[in-house]
C-alpha positions in Angstrom: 9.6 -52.2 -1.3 8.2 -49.8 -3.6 5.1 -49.4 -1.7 6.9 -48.8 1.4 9.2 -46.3 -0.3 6.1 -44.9 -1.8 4.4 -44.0 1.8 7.9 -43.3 3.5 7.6 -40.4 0.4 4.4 -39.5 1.3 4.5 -39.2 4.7 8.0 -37.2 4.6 5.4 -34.9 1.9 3.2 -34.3 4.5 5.3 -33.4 7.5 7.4 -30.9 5.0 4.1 -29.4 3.6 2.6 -28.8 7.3 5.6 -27.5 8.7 6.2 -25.3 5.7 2.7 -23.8 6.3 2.0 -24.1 10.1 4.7 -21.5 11.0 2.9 -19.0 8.3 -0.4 -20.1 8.8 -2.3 -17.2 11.4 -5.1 -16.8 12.9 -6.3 -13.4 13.5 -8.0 -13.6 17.3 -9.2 -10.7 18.8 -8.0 -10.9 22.6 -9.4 -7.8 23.9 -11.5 -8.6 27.4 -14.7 -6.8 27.3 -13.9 -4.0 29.5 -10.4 -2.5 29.4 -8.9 0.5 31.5 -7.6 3.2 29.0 -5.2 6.0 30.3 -5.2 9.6 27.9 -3.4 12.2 27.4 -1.4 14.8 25.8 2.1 13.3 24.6 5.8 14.6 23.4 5.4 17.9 24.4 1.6 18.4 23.5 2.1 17.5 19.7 -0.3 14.1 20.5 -2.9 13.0 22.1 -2.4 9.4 23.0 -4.5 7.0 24.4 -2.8 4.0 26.0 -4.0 0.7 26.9 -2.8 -2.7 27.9 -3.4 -3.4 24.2 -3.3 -0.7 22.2 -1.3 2.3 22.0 -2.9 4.8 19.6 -1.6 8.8 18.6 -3.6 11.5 16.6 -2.4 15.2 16.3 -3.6 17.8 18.7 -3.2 20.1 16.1 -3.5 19.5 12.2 -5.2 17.3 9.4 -7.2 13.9 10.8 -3.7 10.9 11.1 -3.8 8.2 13.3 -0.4 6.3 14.4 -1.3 3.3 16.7 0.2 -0.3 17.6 0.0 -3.2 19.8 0.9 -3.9 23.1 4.9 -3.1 23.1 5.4 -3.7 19.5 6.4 -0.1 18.5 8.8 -2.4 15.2 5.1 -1.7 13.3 3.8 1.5 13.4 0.3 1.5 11.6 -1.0 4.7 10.0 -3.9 5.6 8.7 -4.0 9.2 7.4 -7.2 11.2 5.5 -5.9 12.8 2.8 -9.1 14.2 1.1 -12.1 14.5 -0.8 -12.5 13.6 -4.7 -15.3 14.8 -6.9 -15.6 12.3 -9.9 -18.4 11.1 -12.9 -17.9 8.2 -14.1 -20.6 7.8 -16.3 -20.2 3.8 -16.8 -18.0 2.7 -14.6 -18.7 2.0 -11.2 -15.6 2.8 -9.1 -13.4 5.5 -8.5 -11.1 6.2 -11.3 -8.3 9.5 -11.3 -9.5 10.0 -15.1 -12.9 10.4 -14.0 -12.5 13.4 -11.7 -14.7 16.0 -11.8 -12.6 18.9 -13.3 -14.1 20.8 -16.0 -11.4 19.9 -18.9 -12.1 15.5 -17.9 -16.1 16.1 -17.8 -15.6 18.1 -21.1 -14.0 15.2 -22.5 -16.5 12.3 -20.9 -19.2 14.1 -22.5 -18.0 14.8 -25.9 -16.9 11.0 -25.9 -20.3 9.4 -24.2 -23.2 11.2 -26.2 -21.4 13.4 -29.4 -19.3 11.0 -30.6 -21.6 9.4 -32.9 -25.5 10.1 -33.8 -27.7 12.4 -36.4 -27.5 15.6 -33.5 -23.4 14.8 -32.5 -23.0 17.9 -33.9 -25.3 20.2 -32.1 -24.2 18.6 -29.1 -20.8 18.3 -29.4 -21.2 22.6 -29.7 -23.6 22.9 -26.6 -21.0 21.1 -24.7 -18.0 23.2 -25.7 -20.4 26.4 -25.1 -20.7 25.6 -22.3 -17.0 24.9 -21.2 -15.9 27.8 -23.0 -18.6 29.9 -21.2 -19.1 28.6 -17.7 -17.1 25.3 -16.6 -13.8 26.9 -16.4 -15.0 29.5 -14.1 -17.8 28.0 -12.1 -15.9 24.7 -11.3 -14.0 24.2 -8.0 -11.4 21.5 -8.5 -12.2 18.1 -8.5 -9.8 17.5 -5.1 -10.1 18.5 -1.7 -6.8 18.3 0.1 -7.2 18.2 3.6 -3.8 19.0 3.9 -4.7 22.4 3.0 -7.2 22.8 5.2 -7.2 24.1 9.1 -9.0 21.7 11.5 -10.1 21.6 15.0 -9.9 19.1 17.2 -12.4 19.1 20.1 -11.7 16.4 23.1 -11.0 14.4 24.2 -13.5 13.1 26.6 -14.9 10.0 28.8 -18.2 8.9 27.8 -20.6 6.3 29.8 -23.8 5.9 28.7 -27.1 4.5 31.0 -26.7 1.1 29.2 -22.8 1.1 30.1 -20.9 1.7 27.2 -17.9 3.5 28.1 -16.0 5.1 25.2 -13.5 8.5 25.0 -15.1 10.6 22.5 -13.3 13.5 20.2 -13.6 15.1 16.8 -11.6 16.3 13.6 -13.6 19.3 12.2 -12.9 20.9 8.7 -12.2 24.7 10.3 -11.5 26.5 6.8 -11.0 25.2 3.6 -9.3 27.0 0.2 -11.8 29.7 -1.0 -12.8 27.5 -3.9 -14.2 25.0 -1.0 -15.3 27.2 1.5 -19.2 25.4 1.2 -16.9 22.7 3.1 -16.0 24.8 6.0 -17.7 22.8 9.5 -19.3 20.5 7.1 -16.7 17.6 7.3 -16.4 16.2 10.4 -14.6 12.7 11.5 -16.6 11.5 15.0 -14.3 9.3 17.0 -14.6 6.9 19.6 -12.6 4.6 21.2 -14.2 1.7 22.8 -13.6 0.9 26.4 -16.3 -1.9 26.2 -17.6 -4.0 23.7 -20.5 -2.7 22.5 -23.3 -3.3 20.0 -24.7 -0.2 18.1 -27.5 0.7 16.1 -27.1 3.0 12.6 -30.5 5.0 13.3 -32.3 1.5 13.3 -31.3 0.5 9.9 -28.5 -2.2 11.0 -26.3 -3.3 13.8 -22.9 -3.6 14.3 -20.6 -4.5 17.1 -17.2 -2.9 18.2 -14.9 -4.5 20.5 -12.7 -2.9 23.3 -9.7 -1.6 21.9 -11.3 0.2 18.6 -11.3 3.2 17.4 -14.5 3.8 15.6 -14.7 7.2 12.9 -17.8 7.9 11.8 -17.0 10.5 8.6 -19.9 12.8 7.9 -20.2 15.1 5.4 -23.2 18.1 4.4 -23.9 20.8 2.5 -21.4 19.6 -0.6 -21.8 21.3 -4.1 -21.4 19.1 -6.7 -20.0 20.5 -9.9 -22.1 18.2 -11.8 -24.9 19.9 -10.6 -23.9 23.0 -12.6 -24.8 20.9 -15.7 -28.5 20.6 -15.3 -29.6 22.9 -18.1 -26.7 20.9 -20.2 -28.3 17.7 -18.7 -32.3 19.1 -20.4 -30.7 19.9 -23.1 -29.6 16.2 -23.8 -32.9 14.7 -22.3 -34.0 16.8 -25.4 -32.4 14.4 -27.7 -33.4 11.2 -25.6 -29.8 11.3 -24.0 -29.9 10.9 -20.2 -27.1 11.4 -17.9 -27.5 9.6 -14.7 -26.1 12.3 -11.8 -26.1 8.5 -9.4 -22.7 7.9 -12.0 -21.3 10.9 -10.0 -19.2 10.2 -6.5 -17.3 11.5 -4.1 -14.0 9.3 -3.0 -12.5 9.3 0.3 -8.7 9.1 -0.3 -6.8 7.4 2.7 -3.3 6.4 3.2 -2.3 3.4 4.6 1.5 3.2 5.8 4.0 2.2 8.3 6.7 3.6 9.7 9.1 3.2 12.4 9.0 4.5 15.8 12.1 6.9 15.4 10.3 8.1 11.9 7.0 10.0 14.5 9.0 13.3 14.6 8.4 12.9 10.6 5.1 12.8 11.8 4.3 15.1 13.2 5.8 17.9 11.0 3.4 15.9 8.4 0.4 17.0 10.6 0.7 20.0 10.6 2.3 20.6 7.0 -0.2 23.4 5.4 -0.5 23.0 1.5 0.0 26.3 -0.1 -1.7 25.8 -3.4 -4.8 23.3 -4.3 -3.9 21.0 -7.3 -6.5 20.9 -9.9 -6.9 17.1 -9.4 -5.3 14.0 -7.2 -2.6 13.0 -9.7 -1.1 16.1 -8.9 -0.4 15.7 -5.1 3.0 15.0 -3.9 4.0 12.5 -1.7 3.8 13.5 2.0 6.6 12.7 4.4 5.1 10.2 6.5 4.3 7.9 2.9 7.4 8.9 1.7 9.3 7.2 4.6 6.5 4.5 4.7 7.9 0.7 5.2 4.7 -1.2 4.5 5.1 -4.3 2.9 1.4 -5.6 2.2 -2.0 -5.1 2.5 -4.3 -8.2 2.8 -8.1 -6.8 1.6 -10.4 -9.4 2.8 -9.2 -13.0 1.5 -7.0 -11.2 -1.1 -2.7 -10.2 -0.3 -1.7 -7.1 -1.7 2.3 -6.7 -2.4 2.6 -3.0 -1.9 6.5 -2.5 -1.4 8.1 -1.3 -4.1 5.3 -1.3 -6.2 3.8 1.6 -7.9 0.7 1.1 -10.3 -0.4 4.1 -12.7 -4.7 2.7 -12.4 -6.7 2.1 -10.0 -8.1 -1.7 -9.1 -11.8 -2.4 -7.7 -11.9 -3.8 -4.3 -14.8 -6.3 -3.6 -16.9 -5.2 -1.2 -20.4 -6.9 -1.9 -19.6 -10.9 0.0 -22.6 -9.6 2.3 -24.4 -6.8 2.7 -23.6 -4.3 5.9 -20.8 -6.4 6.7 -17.6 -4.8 7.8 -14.7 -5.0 4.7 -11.0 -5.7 6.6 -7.6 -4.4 5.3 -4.8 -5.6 7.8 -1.6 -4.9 7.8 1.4 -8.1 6.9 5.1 -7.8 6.5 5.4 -10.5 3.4 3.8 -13.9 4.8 3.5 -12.5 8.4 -0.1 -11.2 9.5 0.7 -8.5 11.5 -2.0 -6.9 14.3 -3.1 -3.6 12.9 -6.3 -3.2 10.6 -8.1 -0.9 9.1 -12.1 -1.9 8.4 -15.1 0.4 7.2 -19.0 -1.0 6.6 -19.7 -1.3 3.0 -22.5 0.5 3.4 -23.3 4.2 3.9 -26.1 6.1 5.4 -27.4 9.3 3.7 -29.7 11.3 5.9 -32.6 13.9 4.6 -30.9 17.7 5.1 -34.6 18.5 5.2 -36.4 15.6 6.9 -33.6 14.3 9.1 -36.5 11.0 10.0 -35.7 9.8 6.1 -32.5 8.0 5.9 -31.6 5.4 3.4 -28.9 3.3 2.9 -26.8 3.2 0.0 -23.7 0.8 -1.1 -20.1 2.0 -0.9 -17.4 1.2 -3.2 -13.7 1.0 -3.1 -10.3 0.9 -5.0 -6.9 1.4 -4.5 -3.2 2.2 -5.9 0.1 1.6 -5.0 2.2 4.2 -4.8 5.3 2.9 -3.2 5.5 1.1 0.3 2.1 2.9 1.3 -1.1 1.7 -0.4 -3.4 4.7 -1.5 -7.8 3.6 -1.0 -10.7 5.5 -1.9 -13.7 4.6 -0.7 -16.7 5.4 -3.0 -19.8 7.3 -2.2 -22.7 7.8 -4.6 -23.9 11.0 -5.2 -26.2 12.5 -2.1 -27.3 16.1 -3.7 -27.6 18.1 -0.7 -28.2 15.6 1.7 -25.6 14.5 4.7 -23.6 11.6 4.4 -22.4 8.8 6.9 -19.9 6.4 6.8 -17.7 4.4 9.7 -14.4 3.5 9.2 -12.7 2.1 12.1 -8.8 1.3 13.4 -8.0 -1.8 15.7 -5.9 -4.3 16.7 -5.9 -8.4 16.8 -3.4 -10.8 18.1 -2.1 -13.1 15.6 -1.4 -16.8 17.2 -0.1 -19.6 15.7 -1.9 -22.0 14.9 -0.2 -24.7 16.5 1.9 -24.6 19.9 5.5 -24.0 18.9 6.9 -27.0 20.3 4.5 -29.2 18.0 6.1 -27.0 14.9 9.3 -28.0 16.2 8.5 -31.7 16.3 7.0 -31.7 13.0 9.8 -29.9 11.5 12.5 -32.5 13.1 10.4 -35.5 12.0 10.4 -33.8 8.8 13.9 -33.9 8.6 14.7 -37.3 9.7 12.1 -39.4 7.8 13.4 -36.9 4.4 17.2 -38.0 5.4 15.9 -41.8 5.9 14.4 -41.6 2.5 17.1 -39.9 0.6 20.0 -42.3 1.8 18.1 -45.1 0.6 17.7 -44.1 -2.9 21.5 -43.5 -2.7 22.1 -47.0 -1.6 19.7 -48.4 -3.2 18.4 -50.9 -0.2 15.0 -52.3 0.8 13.3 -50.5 3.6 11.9 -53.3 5.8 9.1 -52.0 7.4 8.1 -53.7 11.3 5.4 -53.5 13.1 6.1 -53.2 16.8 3.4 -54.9 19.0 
């Protein structure tokens, strides 16, 4: 009797684990056929662009700051958003991620100095006074902020336009160009660019021979590049001799730049919010990130979690004051996912981006070498904010690919099996629970 009870128990276990789990458990399978027919064109009177396919739907401004609003198939009850918010000078020194404490203003790198290489030692002295010389004297005024809005920034979009290639790769090609920046980042005027293309074909591409990758139809593809950046650290090479003088070496590779981008969702009657977000002008540059407000579009975000790679993010309601490390290094040149969920639902929409970088010779465009990317992110309630890492280049160009897409999410089983697990579930539980009550022996026959 116990034995029987013992596998009646077990069995009832089972069915009630699996059809807890089956209904939760998805499978992220990308549907979309090779070649797909894509319709585009302006949208709401001429505020979007839209392109529009059996599979996606996806909307950027035609005028204002790089945004992108897309969904799946008919499924306007998520609307995914990916919007670039800017560019972020930082120095870490010793840490390898992006940090907001390690920005690149002149009062933080004052203060990462004086604590790194004066704080202790025969010369702290002496140094300690070269380094407030030389805040005193030339940081203050010789600095640009540590943050690049793009929000305050004009851009220009040129396209779209249909693109075939001779080896058949159809794609519609357009760009985001930085038109005019604040004063204070006018070296970044035409020198930030996003390149988009969305993929009518699959396709497998080449990063100037270094590595391959391959894009399905239905993706958007962004490859950010950036040249001609100055670097605020590099107004601290006679500060840097000067410490080499005393054995002390700061490595410039410590330095970044961070590519902040918004993650949200909102609903479809919230696009009007939108697109008055788009085209929002910032009037003033803040001296550093912490300082931005909250846009409209993340301030009437609903996102409820991120999953980044194998890992689920609760991002509703949460706010966190530091930033946490993403782990991008599971294989080299592989492509690091972040796709949208509402609680233990997988939902379509994902963002992905190559953890790798290409940095290409301003002088000798043949020389390119790759270099690792890094990422972290906060939470700043119901929109998750990431920055994706960048070593420091000099005055090289820089290359990156995010991209924005779609999967279905399946069940894993046919529904009507879930049913019939669910309702065995239930009787063998019942069975068992009304025989602990009355305390009888379960006879158990085997039908021939």
């Amino acid at each position: 009797m116990k034995n029987a009870k013992k596998t009646i128990m077990a069995i009832s276990l089972a069915f009630l684990l699996v059809s807890m789990i089956v209904p939760t458990f998805l499978i992220n399978d990308v549907k979309a056929a090779s070649t797909i027919n894509a319709d585009y064109g302006l949208y709401n009177n001429n505020k979007w662009w839209r392109i529009q396919t059996d599979l996606i739907t996806i909307l950027f401004p035609a005028s204002g700051k790089p945004m992108f609003l897309w969904w799946y198939k008919n499924d306007t009850s998520n609307i995914y958003v990916v919007k670039y918010k800017g560019l972020i000078e930082y120095m870490t020194l010793d840490y390898e991620y992006y940090k907001d404490a390690y920005e690149a203003n002149a009062l933080t790198v004052r203060e990462r100095l004086m604590a790194k290489y004066a704080a202790a030692g025969l010369h702290r002295a002496i140094i300690a006074q070269r380094i407030m010389d030389g805040y005193s004297m030339r940081w203050i005024f010789g600095f640009h902020p540590s943050f690049l809005p793009f929000s305050a920034c004009s851009w220009n979009l040129t396209g779209p336009v249909e693109v075939t290639r001779d080896d058949g790769v159809s794609y519609i090609s357009f760009n985001f160009t930085l038109l005019n920046a604040p004063g204070v980042f006018d070296f970044a005027d035409g020198n930030v660019v996003i390149r988009c293309r969305f993929y009518k074909t699959d396709a497998t591409e080449s990063v100037y021979g270094l590595y391959t990758y391959t894009v399905k139809a239905g993706e958007l593809k962004m490859d950010l590049v950036i040249q001609n950046w100055k670097w605020n650290i590099d107004k601290l090479d006679d500060l840097f001799d000067f410490l080499a003088s005393y054995n002390l070496t700061v490595p410039k590779l410590r330095a970044g730049l961070a590519l902040w981008i918004d993650l949200a969702s909102i609903k479809i009657e919230d696009i009007p919010i939108a697109e008055d977000d788009a085209n929002k002008l910032l009037p003033v540059v803040p001296e550093n990130s912490t300082l931005a407000q909250i846009e409209p579009v993340e301030g009437n975000s609903t996102l409820s979690d991120i999953i980044a790679g194998n890992q689920r993010i609760q991002v509703r309601n949460r706010i966190t004051s530091e930033t946490v490390p993403l782990n991008l290094r599971a294989r080299l040149r592989e492509r690091f996912r972040l796709r949208f969920a509402n609680e233990s639902q997988t939902l379509a929409g994902f963002f992905d981006f190559v953890n790798t970088a290409v940095v290409i010779n301003a002088t000798n465009p043949e020389d390119k070498t790759v270099v690792d990317v890094t990422a972290a992110y906060k939470l700043a309630g119901n929109h998750m904010r990431l920055f994706i890492g960048y070593p420091y280049f000099g005055s090289n160009i820089l290359e990156h690919d995010p991209s924005i897409g779609v999967e279905e999410v399946v069940p894993w089983l046919p529904a009507p099996i879930i049913l019939i697990l669910i309702g065995v579930t239930v009787i063998i539980g019942a069975t068992v629970a009304a025989v602990k009550m009355r305390k009888k022996t379960i006879n158990i026959v085997n039908v021939q």
